[in-house]
C-alpha positions as CSV (number, residue, x, y, z in Angstrom):
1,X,-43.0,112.1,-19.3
2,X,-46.1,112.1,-16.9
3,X,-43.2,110.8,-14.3
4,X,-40.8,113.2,-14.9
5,X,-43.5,115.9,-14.7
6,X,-44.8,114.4,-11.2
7,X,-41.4,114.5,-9.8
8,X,-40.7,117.9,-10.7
9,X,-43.6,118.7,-9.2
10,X,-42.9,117.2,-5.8
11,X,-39.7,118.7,-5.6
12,X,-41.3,122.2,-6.3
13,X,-43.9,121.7,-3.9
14,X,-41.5,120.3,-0.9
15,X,-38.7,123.0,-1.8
16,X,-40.9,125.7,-1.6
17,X,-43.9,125.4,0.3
18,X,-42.3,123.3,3.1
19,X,-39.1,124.5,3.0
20,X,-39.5,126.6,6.7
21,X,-35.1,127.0,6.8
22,X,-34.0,129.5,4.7
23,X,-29.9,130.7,4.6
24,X,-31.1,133.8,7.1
25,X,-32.1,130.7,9.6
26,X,-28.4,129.9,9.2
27,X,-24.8,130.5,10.8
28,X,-23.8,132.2,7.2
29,X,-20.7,134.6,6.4
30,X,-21.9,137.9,4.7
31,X,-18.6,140.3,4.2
32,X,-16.5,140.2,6.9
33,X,-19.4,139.7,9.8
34,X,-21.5,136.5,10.6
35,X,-24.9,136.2,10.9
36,X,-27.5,134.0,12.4
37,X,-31.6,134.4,12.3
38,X,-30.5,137.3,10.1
39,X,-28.8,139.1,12.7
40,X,-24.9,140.1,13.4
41,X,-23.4,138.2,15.5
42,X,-20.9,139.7,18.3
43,X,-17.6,138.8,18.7
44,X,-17.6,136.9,22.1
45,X,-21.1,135.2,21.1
46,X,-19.3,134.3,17.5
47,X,-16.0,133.1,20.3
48,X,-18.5,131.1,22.1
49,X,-19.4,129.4,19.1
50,X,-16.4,128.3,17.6
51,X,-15.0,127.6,21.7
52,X,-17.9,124.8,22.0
53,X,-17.1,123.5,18.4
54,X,-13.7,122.9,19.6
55,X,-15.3,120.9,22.4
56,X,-17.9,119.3,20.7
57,X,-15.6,117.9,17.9
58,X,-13.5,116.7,20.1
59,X,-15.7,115.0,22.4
60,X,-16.2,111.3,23.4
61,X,-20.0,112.2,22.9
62,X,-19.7,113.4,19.5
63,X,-17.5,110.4,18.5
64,X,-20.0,108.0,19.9
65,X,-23.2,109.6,18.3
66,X,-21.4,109.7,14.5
67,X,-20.6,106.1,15.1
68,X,-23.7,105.3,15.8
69,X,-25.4,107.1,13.2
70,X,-22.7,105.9,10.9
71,X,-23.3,102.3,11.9
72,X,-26.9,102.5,12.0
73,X,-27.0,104.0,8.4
74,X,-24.8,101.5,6.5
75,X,-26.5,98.7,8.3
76,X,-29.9,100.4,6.6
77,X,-28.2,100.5,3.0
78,X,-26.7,97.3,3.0
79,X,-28.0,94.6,5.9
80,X,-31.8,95.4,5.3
81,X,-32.2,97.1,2.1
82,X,-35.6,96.5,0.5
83,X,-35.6,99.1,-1.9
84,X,-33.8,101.7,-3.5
85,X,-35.1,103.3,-1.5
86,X,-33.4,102.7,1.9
87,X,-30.4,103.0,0.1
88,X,-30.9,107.1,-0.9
89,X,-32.1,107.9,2.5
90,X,-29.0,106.2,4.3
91,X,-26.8,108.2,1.7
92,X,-29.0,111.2,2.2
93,X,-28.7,110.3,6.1
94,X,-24.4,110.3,5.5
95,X,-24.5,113.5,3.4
96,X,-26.3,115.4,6.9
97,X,-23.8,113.7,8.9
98,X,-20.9,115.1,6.8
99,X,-22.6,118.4,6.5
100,X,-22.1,118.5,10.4
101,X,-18.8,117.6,10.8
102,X,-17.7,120.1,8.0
103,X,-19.4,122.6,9.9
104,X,-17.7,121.7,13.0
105,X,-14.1,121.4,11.9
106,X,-14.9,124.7,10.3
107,X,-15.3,126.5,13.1
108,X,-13.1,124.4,14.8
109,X,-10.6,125.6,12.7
110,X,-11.4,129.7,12.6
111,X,-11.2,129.3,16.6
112,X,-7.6,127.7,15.9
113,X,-6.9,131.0,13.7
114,X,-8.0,133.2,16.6
């Protein structure tokens, strides 16, 4: 119970005291108008967005760096694992990776619609 209890609250401490990111600090989607740092975004600013996440997608840079953090990552989890540990943060590691290229083929996708 005491270890339960202690984990709870760790997670309430580092989820709301440290937390400094909230969804206003975000590209979000609030009606029919996009946001960021709480304000509106314009149309050619919200263009110029989803123009450079064509690009970036589709670059040889991006396709390097998700290799490499892909590659790193799994050589963490499954080469030099010493703990549990190192296995949650290199899935925790994946799960920020995929939450970028989600984002990315996202917009990539709305600029497609244009």
């Amino acid at each position: 119970m005491k270890l339960w209890l202690r984990k709870r609250f760790i997670n309430f401490l580092t989820a709301h005291l440290f937390n400094t990111i909230s969804e206003e600090d975000i590209l979000y989607l609030k009606g029919s108008k996009y946001y960021y740092k709480g304000k509106p975004l314009d149309e050619e600013r919200l263009e110029r967005i989803r123009q450079s996440a064509d690009v970036f997608a589709d670059s040889l840079l991006w396709d390097i760096l998700s290799s490499e953090v892909k590659y790193q990552l799994n050589r963490q989890m499954y080469y030099k694992e010493q703990s549990n540990n190192d296995l949650l943060m290199g899935k925790a590691g994946l799960h920020v990776l995929n939450i970028i290229e989600r984002t990315l083929q996202r917009l990539k996708k709305e600029h497609a619609d244009q």
